[in-house]
N, CA, C and O atoms as a GROMACS GRO file, in nm:
protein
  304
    1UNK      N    1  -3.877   0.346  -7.048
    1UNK     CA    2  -3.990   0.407  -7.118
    1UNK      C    3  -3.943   0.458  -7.254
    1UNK      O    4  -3.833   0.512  -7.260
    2UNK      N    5  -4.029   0.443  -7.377
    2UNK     CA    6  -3.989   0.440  -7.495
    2UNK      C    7  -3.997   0.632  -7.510
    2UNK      O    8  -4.066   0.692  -7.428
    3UNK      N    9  -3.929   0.704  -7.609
    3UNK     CA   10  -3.888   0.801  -7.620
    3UNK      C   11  -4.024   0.856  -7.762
    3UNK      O   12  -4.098   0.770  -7.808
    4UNK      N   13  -4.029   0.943  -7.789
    4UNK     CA   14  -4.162   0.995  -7.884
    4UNK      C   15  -4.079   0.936  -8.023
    4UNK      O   16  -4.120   0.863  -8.113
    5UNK      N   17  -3.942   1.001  -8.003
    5UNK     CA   18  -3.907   0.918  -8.133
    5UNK      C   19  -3.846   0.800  -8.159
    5UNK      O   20  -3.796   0.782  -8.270
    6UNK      N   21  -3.841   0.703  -8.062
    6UNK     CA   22  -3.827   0.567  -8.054
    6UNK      C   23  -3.967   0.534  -8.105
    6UNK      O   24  -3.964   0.518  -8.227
    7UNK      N   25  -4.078   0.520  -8.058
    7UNK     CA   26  -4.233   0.498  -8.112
    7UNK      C   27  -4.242   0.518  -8.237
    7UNK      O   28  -4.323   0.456  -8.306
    8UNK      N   29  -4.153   0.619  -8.290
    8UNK     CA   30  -4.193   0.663  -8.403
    8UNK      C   31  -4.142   0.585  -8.500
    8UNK      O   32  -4.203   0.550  -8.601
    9UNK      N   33  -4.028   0.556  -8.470
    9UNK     CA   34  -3.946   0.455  -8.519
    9UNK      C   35  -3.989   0.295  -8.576
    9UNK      O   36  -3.995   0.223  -8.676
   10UNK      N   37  -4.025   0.303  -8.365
   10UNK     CA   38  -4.097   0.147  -8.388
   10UNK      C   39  -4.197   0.108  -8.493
   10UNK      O   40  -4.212   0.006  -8.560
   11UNK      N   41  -4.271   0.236  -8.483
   11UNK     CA   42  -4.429   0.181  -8.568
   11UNK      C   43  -4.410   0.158  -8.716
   11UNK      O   44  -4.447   0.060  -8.781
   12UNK      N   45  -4.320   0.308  -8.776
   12UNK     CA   46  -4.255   0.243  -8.929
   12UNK      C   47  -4.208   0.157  -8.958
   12UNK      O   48  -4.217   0.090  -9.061
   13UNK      N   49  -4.121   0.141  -8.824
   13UNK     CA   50  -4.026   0.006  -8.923
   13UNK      C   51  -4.133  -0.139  -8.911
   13UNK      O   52  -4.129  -0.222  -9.002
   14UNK      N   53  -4.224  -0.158  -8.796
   14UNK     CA   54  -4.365  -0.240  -8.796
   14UNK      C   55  -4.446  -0.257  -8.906
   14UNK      O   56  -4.488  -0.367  -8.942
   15UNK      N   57  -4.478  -0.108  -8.984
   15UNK     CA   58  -4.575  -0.079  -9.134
   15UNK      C   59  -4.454  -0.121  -9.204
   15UNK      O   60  -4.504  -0.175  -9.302
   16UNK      N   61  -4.384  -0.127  -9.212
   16UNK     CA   62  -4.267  -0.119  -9.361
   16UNK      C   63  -4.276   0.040  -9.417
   16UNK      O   64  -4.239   0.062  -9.532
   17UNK      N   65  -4.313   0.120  -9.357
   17UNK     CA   66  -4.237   0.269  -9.401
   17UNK      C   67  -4.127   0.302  -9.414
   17UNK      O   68  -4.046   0.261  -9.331
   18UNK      N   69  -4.083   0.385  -9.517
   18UNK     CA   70  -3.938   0.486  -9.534
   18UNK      C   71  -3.947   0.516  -9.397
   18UNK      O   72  -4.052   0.542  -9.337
   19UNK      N   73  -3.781   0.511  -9.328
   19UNK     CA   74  -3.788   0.620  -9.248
   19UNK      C   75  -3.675   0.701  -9.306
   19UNK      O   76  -3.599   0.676  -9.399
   20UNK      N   77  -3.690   0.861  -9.182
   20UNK     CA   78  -3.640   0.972  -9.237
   20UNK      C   79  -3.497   0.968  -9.274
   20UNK      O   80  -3.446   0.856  -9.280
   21UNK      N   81  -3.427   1.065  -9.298
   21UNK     CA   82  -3.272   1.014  -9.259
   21UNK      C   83  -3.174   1.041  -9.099
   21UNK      O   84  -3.057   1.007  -9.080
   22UNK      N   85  -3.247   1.096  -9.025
   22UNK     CA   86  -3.214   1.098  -8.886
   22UNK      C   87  -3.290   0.971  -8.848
   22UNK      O   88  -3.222   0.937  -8.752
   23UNK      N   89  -3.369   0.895  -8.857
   23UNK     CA   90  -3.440   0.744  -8.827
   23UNK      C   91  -3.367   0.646  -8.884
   23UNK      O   92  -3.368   0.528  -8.847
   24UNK      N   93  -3.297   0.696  -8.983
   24UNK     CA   94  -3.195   0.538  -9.045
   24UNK      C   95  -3.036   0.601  -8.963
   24UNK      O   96  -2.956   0.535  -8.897
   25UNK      N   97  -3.032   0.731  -8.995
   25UNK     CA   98  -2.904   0.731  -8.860
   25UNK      C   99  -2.900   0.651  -8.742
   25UNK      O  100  -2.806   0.574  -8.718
   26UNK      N  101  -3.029   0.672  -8.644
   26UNK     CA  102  -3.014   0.590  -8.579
   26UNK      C  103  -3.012   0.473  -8.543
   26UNK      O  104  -2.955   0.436  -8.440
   27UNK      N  105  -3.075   0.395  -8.623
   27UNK     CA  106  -3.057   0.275  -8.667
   27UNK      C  107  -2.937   0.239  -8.717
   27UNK      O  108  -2.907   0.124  -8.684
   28UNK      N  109  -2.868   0.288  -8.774
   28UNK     CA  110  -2.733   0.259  -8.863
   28UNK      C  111  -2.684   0.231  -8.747
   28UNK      O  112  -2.669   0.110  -8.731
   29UNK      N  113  -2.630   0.343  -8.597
   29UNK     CA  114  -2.554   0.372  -8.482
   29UNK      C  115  -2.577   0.227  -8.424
   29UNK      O  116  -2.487   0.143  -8.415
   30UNK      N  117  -2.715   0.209  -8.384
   30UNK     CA  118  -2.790   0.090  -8.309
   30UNK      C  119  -2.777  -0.068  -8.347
   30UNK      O  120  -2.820  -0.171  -8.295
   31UNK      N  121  -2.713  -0.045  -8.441
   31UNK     CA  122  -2.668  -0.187  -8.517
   31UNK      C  123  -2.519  -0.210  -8.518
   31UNK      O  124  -2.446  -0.309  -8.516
   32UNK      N  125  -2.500  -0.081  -8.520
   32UNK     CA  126  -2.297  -0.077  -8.526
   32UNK      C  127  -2.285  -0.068  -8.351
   32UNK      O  128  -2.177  -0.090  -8.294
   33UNK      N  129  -2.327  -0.057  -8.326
   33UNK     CA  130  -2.316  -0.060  -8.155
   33UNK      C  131  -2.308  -0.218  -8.128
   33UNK      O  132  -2.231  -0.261  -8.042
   34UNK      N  133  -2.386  -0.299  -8.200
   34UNK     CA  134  -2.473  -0.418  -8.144
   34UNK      C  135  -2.327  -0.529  -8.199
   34UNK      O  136  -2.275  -0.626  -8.144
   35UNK      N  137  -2.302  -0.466  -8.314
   35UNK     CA  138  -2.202  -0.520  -8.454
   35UNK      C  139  -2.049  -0.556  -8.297
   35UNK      O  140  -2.001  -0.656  -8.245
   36UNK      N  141  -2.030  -0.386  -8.281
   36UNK     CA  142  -1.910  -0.409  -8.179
   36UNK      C  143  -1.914  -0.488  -8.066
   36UNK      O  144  -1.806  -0.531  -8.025
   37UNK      N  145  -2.033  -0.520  -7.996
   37UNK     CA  146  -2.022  -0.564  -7.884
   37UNK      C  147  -2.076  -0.730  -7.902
   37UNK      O  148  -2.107  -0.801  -7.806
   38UNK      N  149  -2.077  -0.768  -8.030
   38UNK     CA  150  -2.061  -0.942  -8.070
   38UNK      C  151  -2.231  -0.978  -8.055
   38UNK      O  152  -2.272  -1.093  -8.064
   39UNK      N  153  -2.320  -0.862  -8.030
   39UNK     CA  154  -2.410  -0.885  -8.044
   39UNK      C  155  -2.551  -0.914  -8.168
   39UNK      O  156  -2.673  -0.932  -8.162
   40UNK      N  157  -2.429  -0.903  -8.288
   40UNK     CA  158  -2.538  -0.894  -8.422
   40UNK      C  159  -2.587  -0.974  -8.441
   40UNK      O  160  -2.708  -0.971  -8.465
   41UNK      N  161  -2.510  -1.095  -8.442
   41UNK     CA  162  -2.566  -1.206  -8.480
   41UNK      C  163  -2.707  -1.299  -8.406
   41UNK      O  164  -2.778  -1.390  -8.448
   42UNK      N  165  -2.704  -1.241  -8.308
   42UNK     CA  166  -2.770  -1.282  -8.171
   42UNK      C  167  -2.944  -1.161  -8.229
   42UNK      O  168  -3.060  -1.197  -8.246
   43UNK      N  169  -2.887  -1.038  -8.241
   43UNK     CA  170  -3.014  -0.960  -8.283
   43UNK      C  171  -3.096  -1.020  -8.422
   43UNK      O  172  -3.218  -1.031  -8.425
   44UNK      N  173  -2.998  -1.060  -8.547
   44UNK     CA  174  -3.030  -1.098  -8.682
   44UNK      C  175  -3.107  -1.230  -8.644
   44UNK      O  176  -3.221  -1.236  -8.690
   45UNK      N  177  -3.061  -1.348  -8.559
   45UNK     CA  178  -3.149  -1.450  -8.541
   45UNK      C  179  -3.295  -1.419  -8.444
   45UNK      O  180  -3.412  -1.441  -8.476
   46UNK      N  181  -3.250  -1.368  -8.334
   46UNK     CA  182  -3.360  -1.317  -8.245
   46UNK      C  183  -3.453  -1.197  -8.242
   46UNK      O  184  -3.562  -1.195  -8.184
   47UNK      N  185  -3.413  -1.124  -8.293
   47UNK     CA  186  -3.460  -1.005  -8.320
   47UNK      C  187  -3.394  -0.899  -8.177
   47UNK      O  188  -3.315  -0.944  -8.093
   48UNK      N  189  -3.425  -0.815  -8.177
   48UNK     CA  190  -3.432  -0.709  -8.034
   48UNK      C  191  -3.510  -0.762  -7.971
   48UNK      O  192  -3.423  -0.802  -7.893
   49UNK      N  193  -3.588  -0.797  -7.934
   49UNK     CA  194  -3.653  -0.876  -7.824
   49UNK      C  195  -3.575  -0.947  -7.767
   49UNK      O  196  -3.551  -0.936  -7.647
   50UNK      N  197  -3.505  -1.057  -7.866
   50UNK     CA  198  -3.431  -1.140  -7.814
   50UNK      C  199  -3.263  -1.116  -7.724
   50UNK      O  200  -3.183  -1.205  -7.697
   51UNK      N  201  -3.250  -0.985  -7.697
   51UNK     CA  202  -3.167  -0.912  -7.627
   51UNK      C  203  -3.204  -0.953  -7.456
   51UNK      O  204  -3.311  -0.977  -7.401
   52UNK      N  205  -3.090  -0.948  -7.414
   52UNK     CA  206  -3.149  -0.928  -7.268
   52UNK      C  207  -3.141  -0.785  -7.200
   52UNK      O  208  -3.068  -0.708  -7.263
   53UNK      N  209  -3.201  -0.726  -7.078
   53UNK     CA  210  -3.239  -0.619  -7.019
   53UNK      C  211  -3.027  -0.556  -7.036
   53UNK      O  212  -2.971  -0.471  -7.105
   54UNK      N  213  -2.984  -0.641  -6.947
   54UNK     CA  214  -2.807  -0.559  -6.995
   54UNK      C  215  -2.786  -0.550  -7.100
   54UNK      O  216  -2.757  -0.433  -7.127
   55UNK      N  217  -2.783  -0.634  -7.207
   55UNK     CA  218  -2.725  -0.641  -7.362
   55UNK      C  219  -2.820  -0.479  -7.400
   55UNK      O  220  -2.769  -0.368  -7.416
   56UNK      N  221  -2.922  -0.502  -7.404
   56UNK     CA  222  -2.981  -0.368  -7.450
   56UNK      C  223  -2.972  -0.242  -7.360
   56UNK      O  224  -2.984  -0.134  -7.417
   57UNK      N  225  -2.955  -0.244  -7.245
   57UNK     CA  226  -2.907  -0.145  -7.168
   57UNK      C  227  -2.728  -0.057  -7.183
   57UNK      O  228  -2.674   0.052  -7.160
   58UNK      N  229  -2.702  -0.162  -7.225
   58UNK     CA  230  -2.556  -0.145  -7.273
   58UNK      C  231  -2.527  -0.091  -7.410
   58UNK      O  232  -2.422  -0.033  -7.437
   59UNK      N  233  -2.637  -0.115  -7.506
   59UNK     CA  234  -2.633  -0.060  -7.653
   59UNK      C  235  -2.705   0.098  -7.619
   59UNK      O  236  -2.679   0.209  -7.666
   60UNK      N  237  -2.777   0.066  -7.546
   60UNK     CA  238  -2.883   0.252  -7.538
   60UNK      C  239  -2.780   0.311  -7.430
   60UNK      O  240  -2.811   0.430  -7.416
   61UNK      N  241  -2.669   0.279  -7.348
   61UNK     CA  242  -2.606   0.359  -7.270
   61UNK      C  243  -2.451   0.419  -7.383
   61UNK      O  244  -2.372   0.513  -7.369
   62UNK      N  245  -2.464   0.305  -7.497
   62UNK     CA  246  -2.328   0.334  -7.523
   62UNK      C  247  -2.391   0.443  -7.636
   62UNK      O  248  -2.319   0.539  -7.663
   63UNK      N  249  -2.518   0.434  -7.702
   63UNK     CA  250  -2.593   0.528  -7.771
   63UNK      C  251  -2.601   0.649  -7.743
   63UNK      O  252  -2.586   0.729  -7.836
   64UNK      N  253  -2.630   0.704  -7.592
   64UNK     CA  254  -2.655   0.794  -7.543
   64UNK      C  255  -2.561   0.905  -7.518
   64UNK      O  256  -2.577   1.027  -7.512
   65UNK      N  257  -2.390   0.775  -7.500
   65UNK     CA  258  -2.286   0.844  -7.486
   65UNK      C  259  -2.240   0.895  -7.586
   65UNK      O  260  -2.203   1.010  -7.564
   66UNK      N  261  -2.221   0.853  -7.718
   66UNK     CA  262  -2.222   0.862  -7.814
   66UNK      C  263  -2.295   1.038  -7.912
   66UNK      O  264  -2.244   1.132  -7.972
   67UNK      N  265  -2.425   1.000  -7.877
   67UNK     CA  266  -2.533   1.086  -7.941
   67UNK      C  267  -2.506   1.261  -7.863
   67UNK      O  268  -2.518   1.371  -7.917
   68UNK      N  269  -2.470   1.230  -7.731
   68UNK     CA  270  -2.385   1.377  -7.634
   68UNK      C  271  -2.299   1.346  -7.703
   68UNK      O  272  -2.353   1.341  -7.814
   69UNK      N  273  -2.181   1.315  -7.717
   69UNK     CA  274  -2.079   1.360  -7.766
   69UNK      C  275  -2.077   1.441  -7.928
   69UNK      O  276  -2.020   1.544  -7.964
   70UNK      N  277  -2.152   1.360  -7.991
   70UNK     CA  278  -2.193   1.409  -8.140
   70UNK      C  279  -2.262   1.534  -8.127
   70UNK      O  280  -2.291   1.593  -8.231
   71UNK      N  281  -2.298   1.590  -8.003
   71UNK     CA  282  -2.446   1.695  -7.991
   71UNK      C  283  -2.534   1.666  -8.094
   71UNK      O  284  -2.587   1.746  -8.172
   72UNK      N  285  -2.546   1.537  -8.090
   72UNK     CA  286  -2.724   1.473  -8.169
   72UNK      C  287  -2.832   1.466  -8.073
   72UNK      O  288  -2.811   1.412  -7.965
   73UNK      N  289  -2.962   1.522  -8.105
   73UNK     CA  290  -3.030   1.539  -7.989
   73UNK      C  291  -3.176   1.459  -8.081
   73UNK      O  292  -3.247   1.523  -8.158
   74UNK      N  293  -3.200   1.286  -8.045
   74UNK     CA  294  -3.303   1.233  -8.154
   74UNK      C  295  -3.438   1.298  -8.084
   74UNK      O  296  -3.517   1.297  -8.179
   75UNK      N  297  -3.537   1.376  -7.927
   75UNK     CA  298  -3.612   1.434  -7.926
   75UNK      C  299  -3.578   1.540  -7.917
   75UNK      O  300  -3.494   1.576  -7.835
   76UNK      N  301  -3.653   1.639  -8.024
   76UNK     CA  302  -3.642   1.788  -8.033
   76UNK      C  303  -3.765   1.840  -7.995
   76UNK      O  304  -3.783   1.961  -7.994
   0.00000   0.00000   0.00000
């Protein structure tokens, strides 16, 4: 289930809106995650959709671990 600020995310980057600079943080993380695990090239042709349920389960688990450790908290 998508998060208030995942949606929020989604829909800008959908319009072509600025996002904030905690919205391109996470994005920056979500790509360098994707970058390490040999998955970029696979996202740049396919998009995120084109991920499978592990490949993306594996980027939002290594995110999560990540975002606790940083004490980044993306819903406030």
């Amino acid at each position: 289930m998508a998060t208030p600020f995942k949606k929020k995310v989604k829909a800008k980057l959908k319009a072509k809106k600025p996002l904030s600079e905690e919205e391109l943080e996470r994005e920056r993380i979500k790509y360098e995650i994707a970058e390490e695990l040999g998955l970029l090239d696979k996202v740049k042709k396919y998009g995120w959709s084109g991920l499978t349920a592990e490949e993306t389960g594996k980027i939002g688990g290594i995110m999560t671990k990540r975002n606790k450790d940083a004490g980044r908290k993306w819903n406030k």
